[in-house]
C-alpha positions in Angstrom: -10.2 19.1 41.7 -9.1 20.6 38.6 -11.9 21.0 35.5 -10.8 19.0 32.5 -13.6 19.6 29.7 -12.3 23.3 28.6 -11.3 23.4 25.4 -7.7 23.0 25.6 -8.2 19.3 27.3 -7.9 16.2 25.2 -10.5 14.2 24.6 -10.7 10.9 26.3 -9.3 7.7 25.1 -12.0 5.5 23.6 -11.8 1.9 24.7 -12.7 -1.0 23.2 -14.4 -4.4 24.6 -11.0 -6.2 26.1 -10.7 -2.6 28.0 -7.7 -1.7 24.7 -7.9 1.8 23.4 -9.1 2.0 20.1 -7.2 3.3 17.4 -8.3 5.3 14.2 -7.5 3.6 10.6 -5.3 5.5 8.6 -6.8 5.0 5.7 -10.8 4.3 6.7 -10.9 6.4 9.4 -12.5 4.1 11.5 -11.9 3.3 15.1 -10.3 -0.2 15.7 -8.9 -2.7 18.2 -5.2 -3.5 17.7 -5.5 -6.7 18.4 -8.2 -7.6 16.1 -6.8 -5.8 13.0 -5.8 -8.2 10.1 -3.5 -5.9 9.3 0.7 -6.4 9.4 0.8 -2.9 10.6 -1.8 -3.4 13.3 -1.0 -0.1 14.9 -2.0 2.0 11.5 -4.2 -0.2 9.3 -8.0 -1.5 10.6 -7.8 -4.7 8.6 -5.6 -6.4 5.4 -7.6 -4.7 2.6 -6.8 -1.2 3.9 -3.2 -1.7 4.3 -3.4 -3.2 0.6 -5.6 0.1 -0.6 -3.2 2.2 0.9 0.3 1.1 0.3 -0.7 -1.2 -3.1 1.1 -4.3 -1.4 1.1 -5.6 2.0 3.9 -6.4 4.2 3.0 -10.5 4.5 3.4 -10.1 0.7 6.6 -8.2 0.3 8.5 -10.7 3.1 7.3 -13.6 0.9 8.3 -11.7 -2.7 11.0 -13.5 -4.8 13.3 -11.3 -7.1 12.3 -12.5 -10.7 16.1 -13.3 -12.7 15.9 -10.7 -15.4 15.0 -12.0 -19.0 18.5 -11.4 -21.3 17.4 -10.3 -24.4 19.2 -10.6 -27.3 21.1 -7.6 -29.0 19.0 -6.0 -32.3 20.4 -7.1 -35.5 20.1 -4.0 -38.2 19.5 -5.4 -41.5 21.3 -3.7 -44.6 18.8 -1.1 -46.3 17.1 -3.1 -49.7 17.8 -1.6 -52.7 14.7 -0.2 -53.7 13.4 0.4 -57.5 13.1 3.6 -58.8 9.4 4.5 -59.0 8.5 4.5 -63.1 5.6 7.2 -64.1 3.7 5.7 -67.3 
């Protein structure tokens, strides 16, 4: 039988309860089920909030995002210089 703890051997898969490997949180670094991640991108985020830390937005959120109509402003009206008074020295 061959020896598989030297140091070139991978380390073994952790699993979790349901027998799933457990995956490590990209952002956390915490082990995790698939399965039991709140996460749209179960396979790289633990839970919502991380995927939120990490990108700024989730993926629930972007699929439900409307494009806002863009305000039309109107063009800058430049208003004739004032004739000013000369300044008087007493």
């Amino acid at each position: 039988m061959a020896d598989t703890s030297g140091p070139d051997s991978l380390p073994a898969p952790v699993f979790g309860p349901d027998s799933e490997e457990m995956l490590r949180c990209t952002r956390c670094e915490l082990r995790y089920v698939p399965s039991k991640s709140t996460s749209s991108l179960r396979l790289t985020y633990c839970s919502f909030l991380c995927e939120l830390g990490d990108l700024g937005f989730s993926i629930a959120g972007l699929e439900h995002m409307e494009p806002q109509p863009k305000a039309i402003e109107p063009p800058a009206v430049e208003l004739e210089p004032q004739p000013t008074e000369p300044a008087t020295v007493d």
